[in-house]
C-alpha positions in Angstrom: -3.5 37.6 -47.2 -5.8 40.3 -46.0 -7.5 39.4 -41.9 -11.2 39.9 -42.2 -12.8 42.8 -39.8 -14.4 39.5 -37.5 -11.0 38.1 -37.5 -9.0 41.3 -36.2 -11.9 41.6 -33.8 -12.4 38.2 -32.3 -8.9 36.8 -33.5 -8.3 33.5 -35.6 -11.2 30.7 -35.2 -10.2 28.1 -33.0 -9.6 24.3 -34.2 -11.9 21.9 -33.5 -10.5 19.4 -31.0 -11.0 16.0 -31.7 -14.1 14.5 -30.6 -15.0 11.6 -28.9 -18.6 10.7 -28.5 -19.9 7.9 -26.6 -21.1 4.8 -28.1 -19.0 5.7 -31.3 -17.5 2.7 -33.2 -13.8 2.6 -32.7 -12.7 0.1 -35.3 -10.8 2.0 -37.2 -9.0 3.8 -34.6 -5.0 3.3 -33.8 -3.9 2.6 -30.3 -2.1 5.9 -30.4 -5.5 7.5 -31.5 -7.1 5.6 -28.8 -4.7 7.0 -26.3 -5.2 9.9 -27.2 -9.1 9.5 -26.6 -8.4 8.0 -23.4 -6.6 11.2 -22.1 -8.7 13.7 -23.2 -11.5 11.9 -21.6 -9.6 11.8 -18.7 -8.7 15.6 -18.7 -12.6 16.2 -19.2 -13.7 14.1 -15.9 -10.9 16.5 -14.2 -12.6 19.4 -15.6 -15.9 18.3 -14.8 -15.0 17.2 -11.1 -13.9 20.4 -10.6 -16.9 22.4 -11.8 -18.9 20.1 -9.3 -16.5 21.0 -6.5 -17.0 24.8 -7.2 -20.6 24.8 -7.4 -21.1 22.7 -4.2 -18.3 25.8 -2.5 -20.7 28.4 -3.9 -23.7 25.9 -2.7 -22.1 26.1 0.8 -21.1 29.4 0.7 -24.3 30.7 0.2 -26.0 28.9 2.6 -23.5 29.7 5.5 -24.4 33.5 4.3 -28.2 33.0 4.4 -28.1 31.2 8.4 -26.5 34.2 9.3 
């Protein structure tokens, strides 16, 4: 099977991750499903706590520079 020219450039597309948005009926879903929810949810709060930590360094940062 022949690699496209975007493909040897940007590499293989990525898969989709499953997603969980809020509100979403979760009838249907399994417990191990759910879980699984449950931990990527948790992994994203970690992600986002950390972004917030990093901008309020670069918040501080700058404004120890700019007292100077």
């Amino acid at each position: 099977m022949a690699v496209s020219d975007e493909e040897s450039i940007f590499g293989a597309p990525r898969k989709a991750a499953a997603v969980h948005e809020i509100g979403q009926p979760i009838d249907l879903l399994s417990a191990p499903e759910l879980a699984e929810r449950i931990e990527s949810l948790k992994q994203e709060i970690l992600r986002l706590e950390a972004a917030i930590k990093a901008r309020e360094a670069t918040k501080q940062a700058a404004s120890a520079f700019f007292k100077s």
